[in-house]
GUSE-833727 format. One line per field, with one value per residue (C-alpha): residue number from 0; residue in three letters; x, y, z. Coordinates in nm, 2 decimals, always signed. Each point is the difference from the previous one (the first is absolute). Layout:
# residues N
k = c(NUM,...) .
r = c(ALA,...) .
px = c(X,...) .
py = c(Y,...) .
pz = c(Z,...) .
# end
This chain:
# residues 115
k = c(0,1,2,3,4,5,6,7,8,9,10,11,12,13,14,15,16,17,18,19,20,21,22,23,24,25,26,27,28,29,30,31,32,33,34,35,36,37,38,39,40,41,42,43,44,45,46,47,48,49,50,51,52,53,54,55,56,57,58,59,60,61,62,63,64,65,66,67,68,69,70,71,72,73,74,75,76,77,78,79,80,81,82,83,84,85,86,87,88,89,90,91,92,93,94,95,96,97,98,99,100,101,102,103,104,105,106,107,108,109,110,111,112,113,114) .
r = c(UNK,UNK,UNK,UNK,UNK,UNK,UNK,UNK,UNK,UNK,UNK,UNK,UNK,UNK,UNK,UNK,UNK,UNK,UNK,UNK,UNK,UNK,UNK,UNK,UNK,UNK,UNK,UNK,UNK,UNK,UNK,UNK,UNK,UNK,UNK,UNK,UNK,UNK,UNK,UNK,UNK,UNK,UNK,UNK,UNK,UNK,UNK,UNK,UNK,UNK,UNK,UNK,UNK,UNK,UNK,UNK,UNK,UNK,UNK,UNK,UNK,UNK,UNK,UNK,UNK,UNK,UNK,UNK,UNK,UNK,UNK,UNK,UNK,UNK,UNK,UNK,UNK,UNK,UNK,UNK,UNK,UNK,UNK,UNK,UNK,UNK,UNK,UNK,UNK,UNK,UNK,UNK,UNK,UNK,UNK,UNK,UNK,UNK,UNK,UNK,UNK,UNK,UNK,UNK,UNK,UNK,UNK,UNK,UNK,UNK,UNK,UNK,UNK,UNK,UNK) .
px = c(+0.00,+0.13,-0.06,-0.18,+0.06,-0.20,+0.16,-0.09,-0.42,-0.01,-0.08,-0.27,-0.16,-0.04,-0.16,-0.22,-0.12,-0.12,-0.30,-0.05,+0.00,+0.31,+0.20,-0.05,+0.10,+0.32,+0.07,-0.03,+0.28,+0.19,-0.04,+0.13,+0.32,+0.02,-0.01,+0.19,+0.25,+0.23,-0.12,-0.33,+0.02,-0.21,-0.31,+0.05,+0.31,+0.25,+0.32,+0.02,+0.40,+0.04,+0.16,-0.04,-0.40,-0.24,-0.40,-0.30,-0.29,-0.36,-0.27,-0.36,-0.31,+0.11,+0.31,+0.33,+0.21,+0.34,+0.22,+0.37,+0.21,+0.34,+0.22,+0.16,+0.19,+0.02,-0.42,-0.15,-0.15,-0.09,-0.30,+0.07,-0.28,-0.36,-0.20,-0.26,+0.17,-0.16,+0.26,+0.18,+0.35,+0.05,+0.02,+0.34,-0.17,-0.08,+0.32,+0.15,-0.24,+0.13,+0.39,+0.00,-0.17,+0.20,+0.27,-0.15,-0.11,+0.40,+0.10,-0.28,+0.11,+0.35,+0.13,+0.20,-0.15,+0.06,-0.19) .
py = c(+0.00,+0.35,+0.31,+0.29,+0.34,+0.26,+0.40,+0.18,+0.03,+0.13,-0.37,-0.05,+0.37,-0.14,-0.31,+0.20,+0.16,-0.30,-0.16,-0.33,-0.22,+0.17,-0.02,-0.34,-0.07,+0.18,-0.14,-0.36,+0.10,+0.18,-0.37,-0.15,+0.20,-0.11,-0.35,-0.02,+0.29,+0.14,-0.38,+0.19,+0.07,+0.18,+0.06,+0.06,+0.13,+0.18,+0.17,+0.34,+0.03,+0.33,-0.04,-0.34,+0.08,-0.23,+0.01,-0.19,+0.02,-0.03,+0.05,+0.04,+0.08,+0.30,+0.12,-0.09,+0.01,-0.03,-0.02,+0.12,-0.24,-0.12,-0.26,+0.19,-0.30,-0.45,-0.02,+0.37,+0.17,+0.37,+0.17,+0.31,+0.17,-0.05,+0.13,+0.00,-0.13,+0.24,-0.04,-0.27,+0.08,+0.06,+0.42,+0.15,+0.18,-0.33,-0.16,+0.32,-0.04,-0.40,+0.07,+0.28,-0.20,-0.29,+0.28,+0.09,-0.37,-0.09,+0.27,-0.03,-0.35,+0.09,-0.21,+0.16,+0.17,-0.23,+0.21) .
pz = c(+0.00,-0.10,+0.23,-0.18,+0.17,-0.09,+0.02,+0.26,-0.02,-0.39,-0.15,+0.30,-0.08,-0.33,+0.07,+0.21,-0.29,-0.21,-0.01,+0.20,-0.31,-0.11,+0.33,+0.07,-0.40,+0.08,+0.35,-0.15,-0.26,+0.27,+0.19,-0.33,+0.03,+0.34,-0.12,-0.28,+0.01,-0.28,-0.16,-0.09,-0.35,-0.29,+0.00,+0.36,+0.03,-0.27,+0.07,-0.08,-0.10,+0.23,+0.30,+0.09,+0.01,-0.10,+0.04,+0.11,-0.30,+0.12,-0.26,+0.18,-0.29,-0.16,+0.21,-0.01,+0.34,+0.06,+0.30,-0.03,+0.24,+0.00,+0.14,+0.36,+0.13,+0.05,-0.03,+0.07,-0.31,+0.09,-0.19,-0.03,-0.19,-0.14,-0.29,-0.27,-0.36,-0.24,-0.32,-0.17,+0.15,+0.39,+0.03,+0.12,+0.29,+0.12,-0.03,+0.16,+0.30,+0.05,-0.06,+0.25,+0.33,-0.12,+0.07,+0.34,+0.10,-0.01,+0.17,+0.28,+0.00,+0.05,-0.29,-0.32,-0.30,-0.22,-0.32) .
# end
């Protein structure tokens, strides 16, 4: 079993804000990457070739939601931030958002900046 951490309380404010169908859809792919790990692979999963970031892909009716995460350290995946996929490629502003409390999880953490 892998550890998913979640940073600080964005990624909860943001389940807070889905419906009930759509959280539990998300939590039970959140419980997948608990599961399985980094050995969850597309559809699920794709690596995003920035930064070591990768995210989790939940499609619920019309929406598309993804989860920016990565791998912190042995089985802990960190999510780092949430959002509403509205175009075919993941937006900058997003990515931006993910890399920089990746930044500030490692240093709260104490560990290295590895970007």
């Amino acid at each position: 079993m892998w550890k998913v951490d979640f940073f600080e309380k964005e990624i909860e404010r943001f389940l807070d804000l889905l419906s009930k169908k759509e959280r539990a859809k998300v939590l039970r792919n959140i419980f997948l990457l608990e599961r399985f790990g980094l050995g969850l692979r597309e559809p699920n999963v794709k690596s995003l070739k920035i930064k070591k970031l990768k995210e989790l892909r939940i499609i619920f009716s019309s929406k598309i939601f993804r989860f920016l995460f990565f791998h912190y350290q042995e089985k802990t995946l960190v999510i780092l931030h949430a959002f509403i996929k509205k175009t075919q490629k993941t937006p900058a502003k997003e990515i931006r958002i993910a890399l920089e409390r990746m930044k500030q999880y490692r240093k709260n953490k104490g560990g290295a900046d590895e970007l």
